[in-house]
SEVEXRO-61525 format. One record per atom (N, C-alpha, C, O): residue number from 1; residue in three letters; z, y, x; atom name. Coordinates in steps of 0.1 Angstrom, whole numbers, plus 5000, padded with zeros to 4 digits. Layout:
<kebas>
<keba num="NUM" residu="ALA" c3="Z" c2="Y" c1="X" atome="CA"/>
...
</kebas>
This chain:
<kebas>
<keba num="1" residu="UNK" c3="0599" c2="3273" c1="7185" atome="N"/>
<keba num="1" residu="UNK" c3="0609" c2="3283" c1="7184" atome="CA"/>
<keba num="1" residu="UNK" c3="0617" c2="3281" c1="7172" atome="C"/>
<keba num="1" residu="UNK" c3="0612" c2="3282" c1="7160" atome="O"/>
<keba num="2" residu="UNK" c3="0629" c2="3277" c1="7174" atome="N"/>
<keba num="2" residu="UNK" c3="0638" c2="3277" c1="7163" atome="CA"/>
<keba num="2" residu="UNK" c3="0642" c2="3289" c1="7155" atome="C"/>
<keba num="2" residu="UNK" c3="0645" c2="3299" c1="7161" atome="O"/>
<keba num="3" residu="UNK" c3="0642" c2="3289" c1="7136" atome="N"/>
<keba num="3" residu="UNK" c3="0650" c2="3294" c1="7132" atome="CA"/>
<keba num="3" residu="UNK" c3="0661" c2="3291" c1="7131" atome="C"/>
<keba num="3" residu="UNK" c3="0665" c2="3279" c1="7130" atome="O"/>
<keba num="4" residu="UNK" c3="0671" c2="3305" c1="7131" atome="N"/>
<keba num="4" residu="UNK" c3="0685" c2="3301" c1="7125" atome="CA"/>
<keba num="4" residu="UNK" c3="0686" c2="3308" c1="7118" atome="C"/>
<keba num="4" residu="UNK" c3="0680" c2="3319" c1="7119" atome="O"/>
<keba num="5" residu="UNK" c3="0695" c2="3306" c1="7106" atome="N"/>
<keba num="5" residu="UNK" c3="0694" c2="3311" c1="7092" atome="CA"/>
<keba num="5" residu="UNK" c3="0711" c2="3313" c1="7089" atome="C"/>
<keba num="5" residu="UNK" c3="0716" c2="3302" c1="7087" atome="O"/>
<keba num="6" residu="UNK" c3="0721" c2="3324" c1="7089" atome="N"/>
<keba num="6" residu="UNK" c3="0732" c2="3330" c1="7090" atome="CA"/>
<keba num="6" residu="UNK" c3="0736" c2="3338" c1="7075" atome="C"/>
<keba num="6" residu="UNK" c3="0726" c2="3344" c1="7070" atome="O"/>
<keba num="7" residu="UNK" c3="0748" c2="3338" c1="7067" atome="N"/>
<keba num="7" residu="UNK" c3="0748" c2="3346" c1="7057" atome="CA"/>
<keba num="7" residu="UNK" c3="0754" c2="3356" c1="7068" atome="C"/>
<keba num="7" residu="UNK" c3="0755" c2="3355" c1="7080" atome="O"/>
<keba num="8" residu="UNK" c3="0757" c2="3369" c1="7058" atome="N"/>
<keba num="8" residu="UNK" c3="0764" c2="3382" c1="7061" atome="CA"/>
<keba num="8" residu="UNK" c3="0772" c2="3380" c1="7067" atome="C"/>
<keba num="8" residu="UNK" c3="0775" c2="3384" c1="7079" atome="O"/>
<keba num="9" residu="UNK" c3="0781" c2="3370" c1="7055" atome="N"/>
<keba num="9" residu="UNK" c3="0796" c2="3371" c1="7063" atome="CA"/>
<keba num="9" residu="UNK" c3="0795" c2="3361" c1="7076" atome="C"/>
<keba num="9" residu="UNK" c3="0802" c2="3365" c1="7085" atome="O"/>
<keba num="10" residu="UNK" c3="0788" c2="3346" c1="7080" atome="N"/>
<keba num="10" residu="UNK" c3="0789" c2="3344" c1="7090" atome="CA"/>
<keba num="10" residu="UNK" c3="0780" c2="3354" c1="7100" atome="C"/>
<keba num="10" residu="UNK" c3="0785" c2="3353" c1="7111" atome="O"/>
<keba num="11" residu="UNK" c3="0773" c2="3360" c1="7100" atome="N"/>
<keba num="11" residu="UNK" c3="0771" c2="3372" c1="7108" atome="CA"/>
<keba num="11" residu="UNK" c3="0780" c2="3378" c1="7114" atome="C"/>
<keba num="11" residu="UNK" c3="0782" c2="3378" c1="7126" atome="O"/>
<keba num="12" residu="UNK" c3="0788" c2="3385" c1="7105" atome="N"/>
<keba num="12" residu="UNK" c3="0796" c2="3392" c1="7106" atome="CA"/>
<keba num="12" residu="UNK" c3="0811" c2="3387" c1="7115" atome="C"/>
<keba num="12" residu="UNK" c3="0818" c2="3394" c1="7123" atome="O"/>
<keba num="13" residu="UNK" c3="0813" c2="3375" c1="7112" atome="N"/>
<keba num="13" residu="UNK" c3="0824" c2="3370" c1="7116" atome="CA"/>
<keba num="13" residu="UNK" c3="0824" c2="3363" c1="7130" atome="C"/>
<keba num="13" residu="UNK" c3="0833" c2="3362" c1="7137" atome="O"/>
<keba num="14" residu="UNK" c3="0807" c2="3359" c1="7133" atome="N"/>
<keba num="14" residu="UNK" c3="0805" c2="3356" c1="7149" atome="CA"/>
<keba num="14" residu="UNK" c3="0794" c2="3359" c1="7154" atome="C"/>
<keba num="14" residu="UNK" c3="0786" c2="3350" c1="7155" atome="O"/>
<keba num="15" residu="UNK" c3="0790" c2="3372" c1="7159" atome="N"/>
<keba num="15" residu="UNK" c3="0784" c2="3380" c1="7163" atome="CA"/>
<keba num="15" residu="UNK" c3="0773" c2="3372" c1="7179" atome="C"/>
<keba num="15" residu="UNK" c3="0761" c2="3370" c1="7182" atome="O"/>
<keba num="16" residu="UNK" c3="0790" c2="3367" c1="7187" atome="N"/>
<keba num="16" residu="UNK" c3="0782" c2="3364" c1="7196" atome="CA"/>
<keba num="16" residu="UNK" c3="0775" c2="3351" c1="7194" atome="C"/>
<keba num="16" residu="UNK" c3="0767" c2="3348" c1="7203" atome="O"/>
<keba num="17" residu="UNK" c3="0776" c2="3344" c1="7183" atome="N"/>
<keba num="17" residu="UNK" c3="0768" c2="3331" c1="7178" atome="CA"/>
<keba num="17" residu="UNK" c3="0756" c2="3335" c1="7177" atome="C"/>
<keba num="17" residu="UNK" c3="0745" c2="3330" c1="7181" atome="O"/>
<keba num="18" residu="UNK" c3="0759" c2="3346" c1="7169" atome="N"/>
<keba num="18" residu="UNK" c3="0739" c2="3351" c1="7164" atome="CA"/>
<keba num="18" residu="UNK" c3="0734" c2="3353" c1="7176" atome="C"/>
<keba num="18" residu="UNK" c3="0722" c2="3350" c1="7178" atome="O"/>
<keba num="19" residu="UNK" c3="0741" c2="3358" c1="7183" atome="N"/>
<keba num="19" residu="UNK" c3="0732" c2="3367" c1="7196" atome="CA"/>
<keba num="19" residu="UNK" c3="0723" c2="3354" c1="7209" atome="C"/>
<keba num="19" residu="UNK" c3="0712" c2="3356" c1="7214" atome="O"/>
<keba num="20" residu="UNK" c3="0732" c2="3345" c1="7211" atome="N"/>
<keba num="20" residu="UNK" c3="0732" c2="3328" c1="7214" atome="CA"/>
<keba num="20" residu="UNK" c3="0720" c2="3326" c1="7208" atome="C"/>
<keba num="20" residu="UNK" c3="0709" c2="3327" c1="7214" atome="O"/>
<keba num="21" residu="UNK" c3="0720" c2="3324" c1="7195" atome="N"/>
<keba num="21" residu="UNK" c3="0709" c2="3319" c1="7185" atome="CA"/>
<keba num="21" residu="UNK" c3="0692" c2="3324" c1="7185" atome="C"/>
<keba num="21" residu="UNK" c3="0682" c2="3318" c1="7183" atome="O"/>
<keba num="22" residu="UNK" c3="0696" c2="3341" c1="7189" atome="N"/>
<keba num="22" residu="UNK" c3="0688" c2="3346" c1="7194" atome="CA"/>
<keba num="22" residu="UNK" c3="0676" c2="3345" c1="7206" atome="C"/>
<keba num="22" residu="UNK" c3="0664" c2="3348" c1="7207" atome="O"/>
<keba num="23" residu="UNK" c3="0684" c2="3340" c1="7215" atome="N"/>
<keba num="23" residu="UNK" c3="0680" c2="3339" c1="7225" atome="CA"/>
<keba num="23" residu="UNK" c3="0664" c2="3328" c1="7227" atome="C"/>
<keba num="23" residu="UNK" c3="0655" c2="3328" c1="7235" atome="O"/>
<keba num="24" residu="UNK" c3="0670" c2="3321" c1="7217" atome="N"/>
<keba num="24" residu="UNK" c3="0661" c2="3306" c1="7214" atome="CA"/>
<keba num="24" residu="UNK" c3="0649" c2="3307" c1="7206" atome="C"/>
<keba num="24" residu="UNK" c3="0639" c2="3300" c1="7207" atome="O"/>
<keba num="25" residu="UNK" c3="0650" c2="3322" c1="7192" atome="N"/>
<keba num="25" residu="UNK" c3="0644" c2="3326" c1="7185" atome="CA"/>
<keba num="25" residu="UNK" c3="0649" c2="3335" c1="7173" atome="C"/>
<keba num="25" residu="UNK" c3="0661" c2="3339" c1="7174" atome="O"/>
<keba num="26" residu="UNK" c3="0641" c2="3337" c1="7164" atome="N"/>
<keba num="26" residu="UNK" c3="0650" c2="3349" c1="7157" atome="CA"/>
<keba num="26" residu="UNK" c3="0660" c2="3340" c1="7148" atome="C"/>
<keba num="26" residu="UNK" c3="0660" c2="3328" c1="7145" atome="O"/>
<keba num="27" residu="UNK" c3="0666" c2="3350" c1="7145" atome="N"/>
<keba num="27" residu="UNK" c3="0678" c2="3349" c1="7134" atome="CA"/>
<keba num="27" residu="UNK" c3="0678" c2="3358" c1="7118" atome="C"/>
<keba num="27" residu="UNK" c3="0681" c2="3370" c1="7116" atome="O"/>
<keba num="28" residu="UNK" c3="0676" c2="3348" c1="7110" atome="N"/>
<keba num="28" residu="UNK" c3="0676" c2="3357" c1="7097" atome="CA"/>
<keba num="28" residu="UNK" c3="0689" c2="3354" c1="7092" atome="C"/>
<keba num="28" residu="UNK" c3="0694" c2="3342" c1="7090" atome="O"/>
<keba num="29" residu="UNK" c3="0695" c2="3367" c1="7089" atome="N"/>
<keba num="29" residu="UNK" c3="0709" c2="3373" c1="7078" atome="CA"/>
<keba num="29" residu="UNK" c3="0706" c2="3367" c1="7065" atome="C"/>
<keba num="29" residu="UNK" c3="0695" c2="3360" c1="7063" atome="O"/>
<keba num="30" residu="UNK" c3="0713" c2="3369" c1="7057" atome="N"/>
<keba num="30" residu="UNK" c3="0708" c2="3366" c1="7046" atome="CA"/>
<keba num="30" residu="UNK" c3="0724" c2="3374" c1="7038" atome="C"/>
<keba num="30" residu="UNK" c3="0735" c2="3374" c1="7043" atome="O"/>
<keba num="31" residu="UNK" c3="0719" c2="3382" c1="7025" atome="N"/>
<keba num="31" residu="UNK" c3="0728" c2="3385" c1="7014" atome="CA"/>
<keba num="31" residu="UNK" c3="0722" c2="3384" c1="7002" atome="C"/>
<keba num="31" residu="UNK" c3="0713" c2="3390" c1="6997" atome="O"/>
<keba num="32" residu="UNK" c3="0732" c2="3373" c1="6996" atome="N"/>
<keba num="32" residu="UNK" c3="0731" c2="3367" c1="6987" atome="CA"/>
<keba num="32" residu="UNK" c3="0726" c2="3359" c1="6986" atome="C"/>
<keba num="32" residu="UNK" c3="0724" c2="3356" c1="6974" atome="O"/>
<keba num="33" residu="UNK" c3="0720" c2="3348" c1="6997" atome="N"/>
<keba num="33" residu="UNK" c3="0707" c2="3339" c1="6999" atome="CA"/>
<keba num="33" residu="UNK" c3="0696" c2="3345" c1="7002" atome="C"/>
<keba num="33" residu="UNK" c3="0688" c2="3337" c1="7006" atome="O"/>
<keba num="34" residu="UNK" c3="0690" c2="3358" c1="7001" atome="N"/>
<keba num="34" residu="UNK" c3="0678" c2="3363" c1="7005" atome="CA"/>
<keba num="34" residu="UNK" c3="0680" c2="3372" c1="7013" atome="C"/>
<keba num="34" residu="UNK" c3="0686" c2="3382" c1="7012" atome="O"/>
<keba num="35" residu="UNK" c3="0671" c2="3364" c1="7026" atome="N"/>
<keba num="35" residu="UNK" c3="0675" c2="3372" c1="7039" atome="CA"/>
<keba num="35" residu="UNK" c3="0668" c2="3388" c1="7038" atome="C"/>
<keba num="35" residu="UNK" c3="0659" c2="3393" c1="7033" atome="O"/>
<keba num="36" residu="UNK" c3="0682" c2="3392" c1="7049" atome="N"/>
<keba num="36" residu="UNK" c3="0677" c2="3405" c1="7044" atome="CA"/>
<keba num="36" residu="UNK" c3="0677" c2="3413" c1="7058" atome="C"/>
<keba num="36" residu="UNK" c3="0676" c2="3425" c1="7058" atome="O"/>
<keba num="37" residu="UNK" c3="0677" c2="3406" c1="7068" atome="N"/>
<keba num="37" residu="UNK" c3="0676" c2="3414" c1="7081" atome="CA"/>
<keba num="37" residu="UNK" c3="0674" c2="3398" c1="7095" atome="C"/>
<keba num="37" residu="UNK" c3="0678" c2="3387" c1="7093" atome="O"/>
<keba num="38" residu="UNK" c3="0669" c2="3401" c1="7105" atome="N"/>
<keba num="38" residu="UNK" c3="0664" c2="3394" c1="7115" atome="CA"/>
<keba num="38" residu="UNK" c3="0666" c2="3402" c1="7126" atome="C"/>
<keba num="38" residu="UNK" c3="0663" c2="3413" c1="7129" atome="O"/>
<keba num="39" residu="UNK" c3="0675" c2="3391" c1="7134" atome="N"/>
<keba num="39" residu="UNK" c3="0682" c2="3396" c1="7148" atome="CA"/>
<keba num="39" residu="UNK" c3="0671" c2="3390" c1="7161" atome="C"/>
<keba num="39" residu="UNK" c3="0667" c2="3379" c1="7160" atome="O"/>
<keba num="40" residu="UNK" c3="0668" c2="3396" c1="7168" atome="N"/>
<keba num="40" residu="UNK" c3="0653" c2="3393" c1="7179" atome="CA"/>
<keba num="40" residu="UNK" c3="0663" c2="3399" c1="7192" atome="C"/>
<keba num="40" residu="UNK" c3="0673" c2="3407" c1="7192" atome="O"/>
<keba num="41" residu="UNK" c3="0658" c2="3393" c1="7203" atome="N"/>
<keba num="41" residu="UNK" c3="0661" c2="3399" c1="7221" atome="CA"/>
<keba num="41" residu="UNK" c3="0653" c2="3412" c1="7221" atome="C"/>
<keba num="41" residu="UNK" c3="0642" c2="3412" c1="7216" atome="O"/>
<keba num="42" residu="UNK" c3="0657" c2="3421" c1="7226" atome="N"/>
<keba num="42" residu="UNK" c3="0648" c2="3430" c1="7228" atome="CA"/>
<keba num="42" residu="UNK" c3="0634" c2="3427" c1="7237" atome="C"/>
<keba num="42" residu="UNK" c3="0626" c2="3436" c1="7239" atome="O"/>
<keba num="43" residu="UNK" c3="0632" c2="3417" c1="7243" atome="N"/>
<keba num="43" residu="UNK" c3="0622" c2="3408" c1="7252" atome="CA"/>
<keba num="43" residu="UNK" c3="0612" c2="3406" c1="7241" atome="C"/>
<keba num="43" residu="UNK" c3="0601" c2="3411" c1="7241" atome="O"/>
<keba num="44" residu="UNK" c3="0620" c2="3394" c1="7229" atome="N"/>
<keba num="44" residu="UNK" c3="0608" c2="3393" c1="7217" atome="CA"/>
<keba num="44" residu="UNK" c3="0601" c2="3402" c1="7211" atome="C"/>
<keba num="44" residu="UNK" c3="0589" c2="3403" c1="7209" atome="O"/>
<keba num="45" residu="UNK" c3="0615" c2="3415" c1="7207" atome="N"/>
<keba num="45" residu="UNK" c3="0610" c2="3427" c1="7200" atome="CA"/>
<keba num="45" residu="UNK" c3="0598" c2="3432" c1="7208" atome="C"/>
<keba num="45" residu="UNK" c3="0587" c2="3431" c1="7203" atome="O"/>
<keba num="46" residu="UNK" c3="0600" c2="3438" c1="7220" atome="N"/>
<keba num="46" residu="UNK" c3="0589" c2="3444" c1="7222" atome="CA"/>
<keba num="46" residu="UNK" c3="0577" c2="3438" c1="7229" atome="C"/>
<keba num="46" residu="UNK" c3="0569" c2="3444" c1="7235" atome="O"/>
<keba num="47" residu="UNK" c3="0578" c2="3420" c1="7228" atome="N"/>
<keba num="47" residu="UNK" c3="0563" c2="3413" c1="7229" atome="CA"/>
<keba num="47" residu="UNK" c3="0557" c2="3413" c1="7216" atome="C"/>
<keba num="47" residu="UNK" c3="0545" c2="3410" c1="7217" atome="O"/>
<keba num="48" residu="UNK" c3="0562" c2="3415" c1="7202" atome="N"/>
<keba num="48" residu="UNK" c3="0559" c2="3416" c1="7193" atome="CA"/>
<keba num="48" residu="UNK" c3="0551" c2="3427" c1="7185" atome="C"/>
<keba num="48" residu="UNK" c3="0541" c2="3426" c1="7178" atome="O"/>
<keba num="49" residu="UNK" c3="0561" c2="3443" c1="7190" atome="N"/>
<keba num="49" residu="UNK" c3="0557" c2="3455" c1="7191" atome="CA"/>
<keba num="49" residu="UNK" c3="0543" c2="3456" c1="7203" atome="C"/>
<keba num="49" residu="UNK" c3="0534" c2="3464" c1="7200" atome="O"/>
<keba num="50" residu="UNK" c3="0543" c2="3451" c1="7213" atome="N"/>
<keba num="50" residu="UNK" c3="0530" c2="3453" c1="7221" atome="CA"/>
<keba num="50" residu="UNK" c3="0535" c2="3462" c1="7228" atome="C"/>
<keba num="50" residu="UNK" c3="0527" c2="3468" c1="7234" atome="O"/>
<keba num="51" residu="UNK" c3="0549" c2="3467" c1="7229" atome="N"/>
<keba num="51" residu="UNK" c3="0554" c2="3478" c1="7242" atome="CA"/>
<keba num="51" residu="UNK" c3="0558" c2="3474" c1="7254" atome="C"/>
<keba num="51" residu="UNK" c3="0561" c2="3462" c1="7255" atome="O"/>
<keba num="52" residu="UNK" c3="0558" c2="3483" c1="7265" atome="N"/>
<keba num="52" residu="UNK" c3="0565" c2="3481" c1="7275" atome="CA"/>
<keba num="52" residu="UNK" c3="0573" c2="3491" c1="7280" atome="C"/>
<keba num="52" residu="UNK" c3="0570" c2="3503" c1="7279" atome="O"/>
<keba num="53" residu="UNK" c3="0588" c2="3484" c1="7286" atome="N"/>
<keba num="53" residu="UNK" c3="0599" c2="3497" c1="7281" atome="CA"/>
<keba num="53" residu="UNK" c3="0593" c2="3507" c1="7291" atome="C"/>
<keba num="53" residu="UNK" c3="0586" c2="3504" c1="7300" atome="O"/>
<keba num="54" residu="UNK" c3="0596" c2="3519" c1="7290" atome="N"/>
<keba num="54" residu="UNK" c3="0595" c2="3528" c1="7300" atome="CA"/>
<keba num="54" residu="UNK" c3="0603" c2="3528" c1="7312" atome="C"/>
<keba num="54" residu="UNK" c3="0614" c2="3522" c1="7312" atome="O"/>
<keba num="55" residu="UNK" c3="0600" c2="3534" c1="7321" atome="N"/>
<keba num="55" residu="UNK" c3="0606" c2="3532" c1="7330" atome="CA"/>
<keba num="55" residu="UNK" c3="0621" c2="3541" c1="7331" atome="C"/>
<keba num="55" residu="UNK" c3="0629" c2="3540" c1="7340" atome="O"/>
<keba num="56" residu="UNK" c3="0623" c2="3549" c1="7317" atome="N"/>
<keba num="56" residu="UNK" c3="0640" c2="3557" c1="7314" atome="CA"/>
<keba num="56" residu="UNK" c3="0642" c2="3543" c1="7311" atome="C"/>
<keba num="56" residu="UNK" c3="0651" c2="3537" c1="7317" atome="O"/>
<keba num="57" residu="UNK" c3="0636" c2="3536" c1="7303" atome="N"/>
<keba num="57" residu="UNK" c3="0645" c2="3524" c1="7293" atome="CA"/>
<keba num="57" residu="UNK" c3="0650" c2="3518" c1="7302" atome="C"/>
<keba num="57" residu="UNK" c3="0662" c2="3515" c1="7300" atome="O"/>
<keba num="58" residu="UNK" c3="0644" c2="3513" c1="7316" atome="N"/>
<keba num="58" residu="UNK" c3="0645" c2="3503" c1="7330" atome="CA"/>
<keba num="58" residu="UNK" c3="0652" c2="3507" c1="7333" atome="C"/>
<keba num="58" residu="UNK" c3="0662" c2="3500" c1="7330" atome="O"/>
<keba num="59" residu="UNK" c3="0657" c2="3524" c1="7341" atome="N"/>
<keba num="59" residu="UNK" c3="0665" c2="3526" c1="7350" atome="CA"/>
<keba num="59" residu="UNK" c3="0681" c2="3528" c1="7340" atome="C"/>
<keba num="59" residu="UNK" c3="0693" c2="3527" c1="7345" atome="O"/>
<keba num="60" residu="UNK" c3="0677" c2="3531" c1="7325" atome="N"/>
<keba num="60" residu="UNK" c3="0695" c2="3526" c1="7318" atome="CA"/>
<keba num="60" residu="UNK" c3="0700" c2="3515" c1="7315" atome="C"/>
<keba num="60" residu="UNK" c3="0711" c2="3513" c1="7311" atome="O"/>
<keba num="61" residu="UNK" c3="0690" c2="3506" c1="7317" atome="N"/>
<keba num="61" residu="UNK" c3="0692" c2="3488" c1="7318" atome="CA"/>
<keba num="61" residu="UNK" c3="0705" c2="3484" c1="7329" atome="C"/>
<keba num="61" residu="UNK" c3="0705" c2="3488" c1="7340" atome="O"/>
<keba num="62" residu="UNK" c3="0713" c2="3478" c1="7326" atome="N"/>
<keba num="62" residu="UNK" c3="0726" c2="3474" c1="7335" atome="CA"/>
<keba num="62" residu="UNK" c3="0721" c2="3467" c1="7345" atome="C"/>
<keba num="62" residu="UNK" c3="0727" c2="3468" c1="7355" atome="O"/>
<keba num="63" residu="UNK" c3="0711" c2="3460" c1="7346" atome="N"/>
<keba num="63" residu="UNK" c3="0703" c2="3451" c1="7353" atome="CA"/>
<keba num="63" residu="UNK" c3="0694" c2="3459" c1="7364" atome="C"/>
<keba num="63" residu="UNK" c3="0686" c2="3451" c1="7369" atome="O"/>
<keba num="64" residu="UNK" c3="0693" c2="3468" c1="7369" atome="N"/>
<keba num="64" residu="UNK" c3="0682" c2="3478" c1="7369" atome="CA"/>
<keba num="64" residu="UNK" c3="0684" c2="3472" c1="7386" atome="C"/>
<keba num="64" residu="UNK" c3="0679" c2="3480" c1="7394" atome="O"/>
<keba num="65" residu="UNK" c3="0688" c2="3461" c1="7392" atome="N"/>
<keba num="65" residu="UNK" c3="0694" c2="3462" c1="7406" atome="CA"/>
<keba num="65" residu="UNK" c3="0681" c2="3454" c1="7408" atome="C"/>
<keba num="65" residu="UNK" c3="0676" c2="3456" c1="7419" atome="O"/>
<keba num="66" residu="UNK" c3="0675" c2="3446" c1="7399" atome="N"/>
<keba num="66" residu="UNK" c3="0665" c2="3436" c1="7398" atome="CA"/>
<keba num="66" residu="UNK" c3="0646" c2="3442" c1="7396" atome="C"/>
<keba num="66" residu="UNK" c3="0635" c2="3436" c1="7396" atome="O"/>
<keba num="67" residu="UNK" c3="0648" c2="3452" c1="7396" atome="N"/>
<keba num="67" residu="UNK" c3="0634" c2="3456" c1="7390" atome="CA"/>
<keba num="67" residu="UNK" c3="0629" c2="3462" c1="7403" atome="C"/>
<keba num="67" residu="UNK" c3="0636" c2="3469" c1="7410" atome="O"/>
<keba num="68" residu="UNK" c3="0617" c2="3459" c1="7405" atome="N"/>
<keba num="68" residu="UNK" c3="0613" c2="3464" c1="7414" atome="CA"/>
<keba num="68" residu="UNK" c3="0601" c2="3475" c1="7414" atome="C"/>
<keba num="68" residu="UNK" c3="0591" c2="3471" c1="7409" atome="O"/>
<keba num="69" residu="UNK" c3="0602" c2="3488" c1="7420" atome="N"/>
<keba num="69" residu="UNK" c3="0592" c2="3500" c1="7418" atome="CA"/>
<keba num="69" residu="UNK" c3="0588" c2="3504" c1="7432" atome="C"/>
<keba num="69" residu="UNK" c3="0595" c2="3508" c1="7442" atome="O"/>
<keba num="70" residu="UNK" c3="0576" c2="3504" c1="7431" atome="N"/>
<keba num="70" residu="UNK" c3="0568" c2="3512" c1="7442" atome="CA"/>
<keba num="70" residu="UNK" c3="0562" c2="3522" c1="7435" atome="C"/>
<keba num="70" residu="UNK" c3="0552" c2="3521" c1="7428" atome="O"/>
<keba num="71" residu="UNK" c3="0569" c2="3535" c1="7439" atome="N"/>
<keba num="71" residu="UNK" c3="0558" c2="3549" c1="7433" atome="CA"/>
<keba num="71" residu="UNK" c3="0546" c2="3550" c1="7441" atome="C"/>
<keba num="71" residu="UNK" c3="0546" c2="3549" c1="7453" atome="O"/>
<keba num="72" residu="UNK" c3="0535" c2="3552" c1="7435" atome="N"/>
<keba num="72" residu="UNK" c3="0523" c2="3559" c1="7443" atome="CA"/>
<keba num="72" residu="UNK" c3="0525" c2="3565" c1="7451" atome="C"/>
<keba num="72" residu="UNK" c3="0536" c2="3571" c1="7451" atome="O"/>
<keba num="73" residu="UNK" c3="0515" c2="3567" c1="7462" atome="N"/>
<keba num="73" residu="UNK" c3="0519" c2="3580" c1="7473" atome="CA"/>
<keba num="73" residu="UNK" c3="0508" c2="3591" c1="7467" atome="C"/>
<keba num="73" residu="UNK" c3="0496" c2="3588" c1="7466" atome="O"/>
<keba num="74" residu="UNK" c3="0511" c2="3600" c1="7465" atome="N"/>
<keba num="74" residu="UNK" c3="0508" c2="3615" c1="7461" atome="CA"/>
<keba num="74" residu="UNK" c3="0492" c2="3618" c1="7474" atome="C"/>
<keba num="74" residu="UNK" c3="0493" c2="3615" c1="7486" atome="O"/>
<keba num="75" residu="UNK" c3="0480" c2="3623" c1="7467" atome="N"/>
<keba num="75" residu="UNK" c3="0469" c2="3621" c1="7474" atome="CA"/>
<keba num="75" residu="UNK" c3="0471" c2="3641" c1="7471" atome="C"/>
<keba num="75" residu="UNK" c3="0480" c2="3648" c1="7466" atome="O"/>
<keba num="76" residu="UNK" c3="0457" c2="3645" c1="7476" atome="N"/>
<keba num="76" residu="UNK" c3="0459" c2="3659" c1="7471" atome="CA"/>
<keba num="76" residu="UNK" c3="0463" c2="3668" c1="7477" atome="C"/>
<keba num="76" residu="UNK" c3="0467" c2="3666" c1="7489" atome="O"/>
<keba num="77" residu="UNK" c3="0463" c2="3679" c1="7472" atome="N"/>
<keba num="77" residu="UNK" c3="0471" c2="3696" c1="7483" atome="CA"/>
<keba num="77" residu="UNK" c3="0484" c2="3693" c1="7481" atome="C"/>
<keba num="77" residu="UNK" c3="0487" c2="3690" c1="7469" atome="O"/>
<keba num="78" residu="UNK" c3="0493" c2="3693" c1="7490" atome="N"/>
<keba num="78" residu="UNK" c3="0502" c2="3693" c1="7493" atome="CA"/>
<keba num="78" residu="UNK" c3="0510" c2="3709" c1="7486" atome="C"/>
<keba num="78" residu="UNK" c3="0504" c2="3719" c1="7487" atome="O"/>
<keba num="79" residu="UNK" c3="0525" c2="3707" c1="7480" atome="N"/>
<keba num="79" residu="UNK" c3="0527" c2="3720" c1="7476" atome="CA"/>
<keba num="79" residu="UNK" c3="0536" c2="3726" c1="7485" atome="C"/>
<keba num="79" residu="UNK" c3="0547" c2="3720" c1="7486" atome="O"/>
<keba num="80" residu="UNK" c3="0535" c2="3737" c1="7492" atome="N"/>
<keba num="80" residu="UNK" c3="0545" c2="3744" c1="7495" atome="CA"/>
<keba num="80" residu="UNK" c3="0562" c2="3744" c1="7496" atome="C"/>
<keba num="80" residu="UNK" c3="0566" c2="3739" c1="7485" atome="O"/>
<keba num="81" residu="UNK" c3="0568" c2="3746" c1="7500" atome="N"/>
<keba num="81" residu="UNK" c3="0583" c2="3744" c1="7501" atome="CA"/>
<keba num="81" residu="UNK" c3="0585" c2="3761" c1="7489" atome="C"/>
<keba num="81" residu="UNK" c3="0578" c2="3770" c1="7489" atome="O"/>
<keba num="82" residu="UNK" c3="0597" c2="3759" c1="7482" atome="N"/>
<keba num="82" residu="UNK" c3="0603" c2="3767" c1="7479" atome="CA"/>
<keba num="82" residu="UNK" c3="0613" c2="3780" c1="7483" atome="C"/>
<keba num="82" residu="UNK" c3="0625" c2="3778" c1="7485" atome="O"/>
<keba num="83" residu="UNK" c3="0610" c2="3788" c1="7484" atome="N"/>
<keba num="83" residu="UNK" c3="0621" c2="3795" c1="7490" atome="CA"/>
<keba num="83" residu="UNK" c3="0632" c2="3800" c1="7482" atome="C"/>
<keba num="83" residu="UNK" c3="0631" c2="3812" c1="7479" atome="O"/>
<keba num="84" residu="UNK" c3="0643" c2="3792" c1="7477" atome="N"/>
<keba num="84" residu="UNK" c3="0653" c2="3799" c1="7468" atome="CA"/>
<keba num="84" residu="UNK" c3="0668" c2="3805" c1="7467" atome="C"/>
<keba num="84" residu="UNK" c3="0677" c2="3804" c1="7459" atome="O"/>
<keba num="85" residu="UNK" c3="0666" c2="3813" c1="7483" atome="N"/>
<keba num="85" residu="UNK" c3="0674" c2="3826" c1="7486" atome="CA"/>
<keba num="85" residu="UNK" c3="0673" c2="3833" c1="7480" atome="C"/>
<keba num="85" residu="UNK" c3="0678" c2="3844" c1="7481" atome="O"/>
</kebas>
């Protein structure tokens, strides 16, 4: 996994470079020479964090046409219909 190593201002000036850069592995900023922030995929981030997104995080994903969900089928008393006349 490669680093790549970016000041501020090239950060700043090509965004979608870092993001590119990312993809391969993280990216450390740097101001003044000492990095001071690290850009990750949210894929890395949360193999790193040990999360998995929730299933709100899934369905506001632009991608969401790809994921596939089978809900459980409901075992149990059945509840009643509502009556809200």
């Amino acid at each position: 996994m490669p680093i790549t190593t970016m000041s501020a201002r090239e950060f700043n000036q090509d965004v979608s470079k870092a993001k590119k850069a990312a993809n391969s592995g993280p990216v450390f900023v740097t101001d003044r020479g000492r990095p001071s922030h690290v850009l990750l995929t949210i894929d890395e981030y949360q193999r790193l964090m040990g999360t998995q997104a929730s299933i709100v995080d899934l369905l506001s994903m632009p991608s969401t046409d790809t994921i596939e969900f089978d809900a459980p089928r409901l075992t149990g008393p059945v509840a009643k219909p509502i009556d809200l006349t």
